[in-house]
N, C-alpha and C positions, 0 to 999 in steps of 0.2 A: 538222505542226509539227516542225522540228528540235529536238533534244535529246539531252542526251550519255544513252547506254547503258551505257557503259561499265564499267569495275571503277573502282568510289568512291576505291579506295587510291589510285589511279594521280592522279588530283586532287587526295589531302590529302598525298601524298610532293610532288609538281610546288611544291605554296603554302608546302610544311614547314607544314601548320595541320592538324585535326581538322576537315573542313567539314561534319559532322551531327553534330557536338558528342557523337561516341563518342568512348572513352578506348582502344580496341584497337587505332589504328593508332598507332605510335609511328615517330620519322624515327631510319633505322639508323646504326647507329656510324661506319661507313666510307661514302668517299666514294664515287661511281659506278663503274664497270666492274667486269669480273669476278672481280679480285684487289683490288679496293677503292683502287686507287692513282692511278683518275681526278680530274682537278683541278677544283676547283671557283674559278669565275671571280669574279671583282669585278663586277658587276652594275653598269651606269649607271643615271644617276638616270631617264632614261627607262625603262630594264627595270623600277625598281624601282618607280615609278607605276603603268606596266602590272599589272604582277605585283600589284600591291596592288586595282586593278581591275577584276580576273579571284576575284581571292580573293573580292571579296564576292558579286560575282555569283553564284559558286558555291554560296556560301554560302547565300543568299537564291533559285537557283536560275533565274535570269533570265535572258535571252537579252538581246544586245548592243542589238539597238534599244528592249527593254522599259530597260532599264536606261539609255539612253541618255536617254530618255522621263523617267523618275523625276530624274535629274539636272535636267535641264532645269525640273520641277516645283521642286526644291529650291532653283535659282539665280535665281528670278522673286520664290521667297518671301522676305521680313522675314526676317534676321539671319545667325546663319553659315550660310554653303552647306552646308556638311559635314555639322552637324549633323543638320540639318532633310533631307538625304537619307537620311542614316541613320533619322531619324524616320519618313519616308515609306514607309521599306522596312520596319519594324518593325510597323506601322499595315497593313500589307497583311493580306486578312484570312485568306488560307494559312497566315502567318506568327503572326498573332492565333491562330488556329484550337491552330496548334503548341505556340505559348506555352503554353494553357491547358490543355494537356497531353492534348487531344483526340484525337490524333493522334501517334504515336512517332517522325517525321520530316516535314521540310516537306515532301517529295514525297507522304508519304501523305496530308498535311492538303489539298495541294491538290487528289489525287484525290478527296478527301473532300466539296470545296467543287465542284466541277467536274459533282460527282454529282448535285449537289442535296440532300446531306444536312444541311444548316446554314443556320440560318435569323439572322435579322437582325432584332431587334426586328419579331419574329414573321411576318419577310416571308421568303420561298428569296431567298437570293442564289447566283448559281453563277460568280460573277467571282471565281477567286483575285486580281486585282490591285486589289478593291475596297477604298477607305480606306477605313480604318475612323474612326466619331468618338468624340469621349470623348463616356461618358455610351450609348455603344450598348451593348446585349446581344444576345451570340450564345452559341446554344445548337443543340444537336444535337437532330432530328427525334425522335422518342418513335421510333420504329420501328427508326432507328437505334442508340439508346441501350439499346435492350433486347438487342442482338446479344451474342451470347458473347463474342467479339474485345472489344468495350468493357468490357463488364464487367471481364475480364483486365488490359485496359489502366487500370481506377478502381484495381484492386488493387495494381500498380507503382507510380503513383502518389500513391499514401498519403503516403508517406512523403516525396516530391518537393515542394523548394520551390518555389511559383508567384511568377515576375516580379512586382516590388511596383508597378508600373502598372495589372495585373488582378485583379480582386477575383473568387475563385470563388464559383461558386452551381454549385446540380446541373444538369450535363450541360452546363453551360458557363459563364459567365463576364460579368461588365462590365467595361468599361474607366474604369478610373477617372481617367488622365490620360496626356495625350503621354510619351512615356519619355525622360529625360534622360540625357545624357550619359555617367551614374557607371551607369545600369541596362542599358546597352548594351555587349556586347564590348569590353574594353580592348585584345583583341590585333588589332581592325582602325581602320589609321590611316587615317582621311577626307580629311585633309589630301593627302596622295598623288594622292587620284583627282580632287579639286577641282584640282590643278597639273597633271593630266595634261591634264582636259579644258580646261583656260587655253590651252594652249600655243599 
């Protein structure tokens, strides 16, 4: 399967955003080249669609026909497009897995899920792209949840607040409803990607 390898930075300088929601990369003072005196362009509204359609991808981690895919799900369903892709993307269960603080990145949540360590109203699931529904419970495997790593990772997040759509329980979580609007990212706009794919 293709996927970027590469350095993270090189991805949250490109979007100007944080895409795993670390606070280490910050976008520098000066503009590009080697004395800082590179120009920076006026973006059309096509670049700036793109650009906003790459951002979440990144973010969420997806590859152009996965995402392509989700869209498509969002634009069949009842009410705004935008939303409800967003919704779709958030409901994935790598992304759930993250949420719940399982996991210290979506990449690792999906190696997590991929593995078979994550169960689903007490069933293995190993689809990261699986939706999740309200009212499911996912919880990590006993086997896993005894590892040292976990343990380290319960103790960071003590003190971390959890999304107010999943309700904690030990070694993982329920979902207690679809996540609106106000509990979703405000720095990515939806509207962008629903006009890119209109065109």
């Amino acid at each position: 399967m293709a996927r970027y390898t590469g350095p993270k930075w090189k991805l949250n300088r490109r979007a100007n955003f944080s895409l795993d929601d670390k606070e280490k990369w910050k976008r520098r003072p000066t503009t590009p080249g080697q004395h800082g005196k590179g120009q920076r362009r006026n973006l059309t509204a096509y670049a700036t669609q793109f650009s906003e359609k790459q951002k979440i991808k990144r973010i969420y981690g997806l590859l152009e026909k996965q995402f392509r895919r989700f869209f498509e799900m969002a634009s069949i369903a009842e009410g705004n497009t935008g939303l409800r892709l967003l919704q779709l993307l958030e409901l994935r269960l790598d992304n759930v897995v993250y949420r719940m603080g399982l996991a210290r990145t979506r990449a690792g949540a999906r190696q997590m899920v991929t593995h078979g360590h994550v169960k689903v109203n007490g069933k293995k699931v190993d689809l990261p792209s699986y939706i999740v529904q309200v009212g499911d419970e996912i919880r990590l495997k006993d086997k896993m949840a005894e590892t040292a790593n976990y343990k380290v990772l319960v103790e960071e997040n003590k003190t971390k607040e959890l999304v107010k759509w999943i309700e904690k329980l030990t070694n993982g979580g329920v979902v207690k409803s679809e996540p609106t609007r106000e509990m979703i990212d405000q720095a990515i706009s939806e509207q962008l990607v629903v006009e890119y794919y209109s065109r």
